[in-house]
C-alpha positions as CSV (number, residue, x, y, z in Angstrom):
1,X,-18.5,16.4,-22.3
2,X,-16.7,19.7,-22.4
3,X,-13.1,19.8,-22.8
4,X,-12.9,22.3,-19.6
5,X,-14.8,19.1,-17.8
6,X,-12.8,16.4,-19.1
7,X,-9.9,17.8,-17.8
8,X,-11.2,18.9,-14.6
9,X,-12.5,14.7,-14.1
10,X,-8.3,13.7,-15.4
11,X,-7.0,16.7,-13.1
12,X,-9.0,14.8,-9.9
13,X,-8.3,11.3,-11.3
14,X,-4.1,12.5,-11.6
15,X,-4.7,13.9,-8.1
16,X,-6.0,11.2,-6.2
17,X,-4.0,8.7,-7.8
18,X,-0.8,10.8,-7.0
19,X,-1.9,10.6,-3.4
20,X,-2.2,7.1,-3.2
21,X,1.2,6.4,-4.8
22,X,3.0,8.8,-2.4
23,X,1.0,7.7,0.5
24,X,2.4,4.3,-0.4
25,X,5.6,5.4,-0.6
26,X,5.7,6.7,2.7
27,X,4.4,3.3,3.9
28,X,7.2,1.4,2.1
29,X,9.7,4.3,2.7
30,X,10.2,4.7,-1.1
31,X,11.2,7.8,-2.0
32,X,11.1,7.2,-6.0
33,X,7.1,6.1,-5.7
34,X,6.7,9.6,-3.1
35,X,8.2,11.5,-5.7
36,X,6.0,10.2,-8.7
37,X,3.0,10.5,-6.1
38,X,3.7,14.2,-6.0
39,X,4.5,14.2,-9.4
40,X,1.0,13.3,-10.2
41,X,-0.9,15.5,-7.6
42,X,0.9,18.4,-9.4
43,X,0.2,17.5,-13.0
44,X,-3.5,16.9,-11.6
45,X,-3.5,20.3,-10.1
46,X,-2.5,22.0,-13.3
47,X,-5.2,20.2,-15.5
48,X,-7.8,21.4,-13.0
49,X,-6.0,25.1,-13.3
50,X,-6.3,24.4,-16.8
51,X,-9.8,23.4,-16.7
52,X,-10.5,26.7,-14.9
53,X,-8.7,29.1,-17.3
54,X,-10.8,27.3,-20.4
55,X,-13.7,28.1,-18.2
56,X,-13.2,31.6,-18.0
57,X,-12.0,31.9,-21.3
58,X,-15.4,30.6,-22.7
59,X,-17.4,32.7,-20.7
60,X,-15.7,35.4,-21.8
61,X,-16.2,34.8,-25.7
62,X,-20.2,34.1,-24.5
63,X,-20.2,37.8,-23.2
64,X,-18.5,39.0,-26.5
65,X,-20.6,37.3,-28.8
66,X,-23.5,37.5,-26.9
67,X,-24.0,33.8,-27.3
């Protein structure tokens, strides 16, 4: 598995696991577990950004090289 893949999968994994926590926290009307819900859904968003950028990056070193 790729790097750009891998974190794409932990990206989606942070994500939905950050919506759970902060959908949980609005159930329970904690604002600490919201927070660290969001928390996650950012840093999951950014690895999936990150995941994109490698992407791009690759294909344009295949288009140098020729490879």
């Amino acid at each position: 598995m790729s790097d750009s893949s891998r974190d794409r999968i932990e990206g989606k994994v942070d994500e939905l696991s950050g919506r759970g926590k902060s959908a949980l926290g609005d159930l329970t009307d904690d604002d600490q577990k919201r927070a660290e819900g969001d928390a996650d859904q950012t840093q999951g968003k950014i690895k999936q950004g990150i995941a994109d950028v490698k992407d791009k990056v690759d294909d344009v070193v295949k288009k140098v090289t020729g490879n």
